[in-house]
N, C-alpha and C positions, 0 to 999 in steps of 0.2 A: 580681602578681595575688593579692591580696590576701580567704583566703577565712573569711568573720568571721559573728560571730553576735550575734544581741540576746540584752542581758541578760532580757530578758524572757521571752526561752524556757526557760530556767534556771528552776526550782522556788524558790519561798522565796528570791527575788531582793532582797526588801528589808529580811530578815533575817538572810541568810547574808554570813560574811565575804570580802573580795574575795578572798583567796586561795584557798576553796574553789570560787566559780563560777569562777575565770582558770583553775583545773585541771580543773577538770569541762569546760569547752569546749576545751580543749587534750585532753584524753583522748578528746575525740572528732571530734580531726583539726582541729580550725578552729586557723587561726594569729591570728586576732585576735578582739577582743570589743566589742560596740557598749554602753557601760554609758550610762544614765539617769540625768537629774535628776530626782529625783522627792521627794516629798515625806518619804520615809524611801530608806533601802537608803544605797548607798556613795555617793552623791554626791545634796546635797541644795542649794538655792541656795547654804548658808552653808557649804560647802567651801570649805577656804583652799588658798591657792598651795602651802603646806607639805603640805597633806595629798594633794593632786594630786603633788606629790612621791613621796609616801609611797606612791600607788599604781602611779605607774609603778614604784619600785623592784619592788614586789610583782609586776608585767605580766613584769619579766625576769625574774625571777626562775621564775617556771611558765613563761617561753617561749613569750609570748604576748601579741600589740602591742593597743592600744586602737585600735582602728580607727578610732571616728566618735564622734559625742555624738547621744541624742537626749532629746528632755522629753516627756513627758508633761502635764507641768500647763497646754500651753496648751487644754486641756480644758478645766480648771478656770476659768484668767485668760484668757479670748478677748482676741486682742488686736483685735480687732471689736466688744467690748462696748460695749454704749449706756451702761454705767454708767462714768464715768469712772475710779474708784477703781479697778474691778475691769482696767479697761484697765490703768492706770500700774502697778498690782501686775504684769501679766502682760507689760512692759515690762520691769520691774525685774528679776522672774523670769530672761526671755531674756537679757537683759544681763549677769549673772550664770553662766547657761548659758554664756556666748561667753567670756567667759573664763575660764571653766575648761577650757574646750574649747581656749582657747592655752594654757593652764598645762598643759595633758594631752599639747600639742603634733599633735593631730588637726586636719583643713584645713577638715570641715562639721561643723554643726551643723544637724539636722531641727527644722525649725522651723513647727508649724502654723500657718496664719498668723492664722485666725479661723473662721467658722463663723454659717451662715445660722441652723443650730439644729443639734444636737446628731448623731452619727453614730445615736442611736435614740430619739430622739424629734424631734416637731414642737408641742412645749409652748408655755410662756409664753417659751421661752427665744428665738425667735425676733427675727432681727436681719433687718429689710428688705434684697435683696440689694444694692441702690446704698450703702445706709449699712453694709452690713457692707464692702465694697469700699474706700470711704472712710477707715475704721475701720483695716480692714489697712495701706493704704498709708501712713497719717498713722503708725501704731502703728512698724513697718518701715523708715520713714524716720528714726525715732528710734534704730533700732538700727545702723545702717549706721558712723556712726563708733565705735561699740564694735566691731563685729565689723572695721573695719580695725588697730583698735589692736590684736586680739587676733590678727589676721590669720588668720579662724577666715571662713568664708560661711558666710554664713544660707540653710540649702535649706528651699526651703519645699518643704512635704512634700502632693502631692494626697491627699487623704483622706477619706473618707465625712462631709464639712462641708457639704455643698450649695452650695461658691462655688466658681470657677475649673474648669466642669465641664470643658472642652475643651482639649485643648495649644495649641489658636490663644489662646487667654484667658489659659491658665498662661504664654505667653513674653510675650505684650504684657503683661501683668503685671510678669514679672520684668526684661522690657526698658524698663520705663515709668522704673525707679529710675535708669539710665541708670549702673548701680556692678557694678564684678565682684563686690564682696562681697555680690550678691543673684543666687540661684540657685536649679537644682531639686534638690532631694530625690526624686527617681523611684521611688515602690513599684510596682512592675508588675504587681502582683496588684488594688492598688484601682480601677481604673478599669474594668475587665472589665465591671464589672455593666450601664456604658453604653457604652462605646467598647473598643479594640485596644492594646494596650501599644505594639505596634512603629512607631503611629501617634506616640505620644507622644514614641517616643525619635529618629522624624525630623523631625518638628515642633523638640525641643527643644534635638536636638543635643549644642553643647560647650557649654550650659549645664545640663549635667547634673553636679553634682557630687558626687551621695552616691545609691546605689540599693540598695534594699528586695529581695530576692526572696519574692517568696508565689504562691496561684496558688490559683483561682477558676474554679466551674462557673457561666457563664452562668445558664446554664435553671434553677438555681434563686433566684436572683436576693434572698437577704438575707442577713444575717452566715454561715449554714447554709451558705453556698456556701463560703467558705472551707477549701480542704482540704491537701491532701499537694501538697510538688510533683510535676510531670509528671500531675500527676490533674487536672489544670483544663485551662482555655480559654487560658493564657497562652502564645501560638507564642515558645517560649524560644529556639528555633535565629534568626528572625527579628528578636527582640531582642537579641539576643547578637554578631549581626552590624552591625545598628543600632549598640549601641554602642562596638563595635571601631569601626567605619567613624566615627564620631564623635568618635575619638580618647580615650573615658574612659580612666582610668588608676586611680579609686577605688577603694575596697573593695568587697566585694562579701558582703551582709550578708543574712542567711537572717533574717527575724523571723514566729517564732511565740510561745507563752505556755504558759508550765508544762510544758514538755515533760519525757517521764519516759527514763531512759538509753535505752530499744529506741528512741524517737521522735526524741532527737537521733542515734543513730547511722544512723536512716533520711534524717535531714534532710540530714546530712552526706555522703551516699550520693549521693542528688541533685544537691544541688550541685557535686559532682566531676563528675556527668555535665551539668550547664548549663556549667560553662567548660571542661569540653572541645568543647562545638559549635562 
């Protein structure tokens, strides 16, 4: 059991060295670290094999395993985009991702898959949802033989994108590819704002390969809702049995942003009281 955290809850994530955030989450209890591709910080597409090297020595070294991968830039590169470039860029992007994700020797990779329009806005950036669907799966299907060469799955992560609202849609989805290397990425905090976490992880099952924990007040119902665990709507004892009975065996990943040391030692606090349910 495996109890890990986003780099992203670390302060100054894509400035500071890997060996100061691998200490700073190990000084507050997490055995392992979920680090980012992203456009700067320690892993950017153009990580080489040698330097995925270089940071596992650094992992044993603090005493503390990389649990998972995830990116960020499918924000940026939708792999749903109507403009083709910006697709094949955010193709090439994940592709890149999956294997550094086997050079790290981690089993998921979160992977957004696209996006009707943005987590906050509903601008020009707007993808119809049958062709943002299309979009995903054509985009998807491209990456499947990397992610077996790398022998890394692709979870796709539910997320405040406007496609794939319901777990009946997220497994026909990931069932459509008919490939174990396509899976879910479970955040059990994003879906609250319309549906039940424990709904999703019986729907989804043992296609659950990488899980998020966060955790969300309904009744206020925008990014605001987002708060501390055990302070939301998320019934953790009910998901927590859900995925035992479901056979996971993953990490088990706290993600919040910029947390300052009182904030991760609260994080870390909680999350001992979620896997003991």
């Amino acid at each position: 059991m495996l109890k890990s955290i986003s780099v992203w809850a670390l302060k100054d994530n894509e400035t500071r060295p890997a060996q100061s955030l691998f200490a700073e989450a190990k000084g507050h209890g997490f055995d392992g670290i979920e680090p980012a591709v992203g456009a700067a910080g320690i892993l950017t597409p153009e990580t080489s094999e040698s330097e995925c090297a270089g940071l596992l020595r650094v992992a044993q070294q603090e005493g503390i395993a990389i649990s998972s991968l995830a990116s960020g830039l499918g924000w940026d590169y939708p792999l749903s985009d109507q403009d083709l470039e910006v697709r094949n860029r955010g193709i090439e992007i994940q592709k890149s991702a999956l294997r550094i994700a086997g050079w790290l020797g981690v089993e998921c990779l979160l992977v957004i898959p696209g996006q009707v329009s943005g987590f906050d806005s509903t601008g020009p950036d707007h993808v119809p949802y049958d062709v943002t669907c299309e979009n995903m799966r054509a985009s998807i299907s491209e990456l499947i033989p990397t992610a077996e060469e790398a022998g890394v799955k692709i979870g796709i992560e539910n997320v405040w994108n406007k496609v794939l609202l319901s777990p009946l849609e997220m497994r026909d989805f990931i069932d459509s590819f008919a490939s174990p290397w396509v899976a879910s990425y479970l955040d059990v905090g994003n879906m609250i704002v319309t549906g039940y976490a424990e709904d999703w992880v019986k729907v989804l099952g043992a296609r659950v390969a990488g899980v998020h924990f966060k955790d969300f007040k309904r009744e206020v119902g925008t990014l605001d809702g987002f708060c501390d665990l055990l302070e939301g709507d998320v019934n953790y004892p009910a998901v927590m049995a859900g995925l035992r009975e479901a056979g996971y065996d993953g990490p088990w990943v706290a993600e919040f942003f910029a947390l300052d040391s009182e904030g991760l030692e609260k994080v870390s606090g909680a999350v001992d009281e979620i896997l003991a349910m």
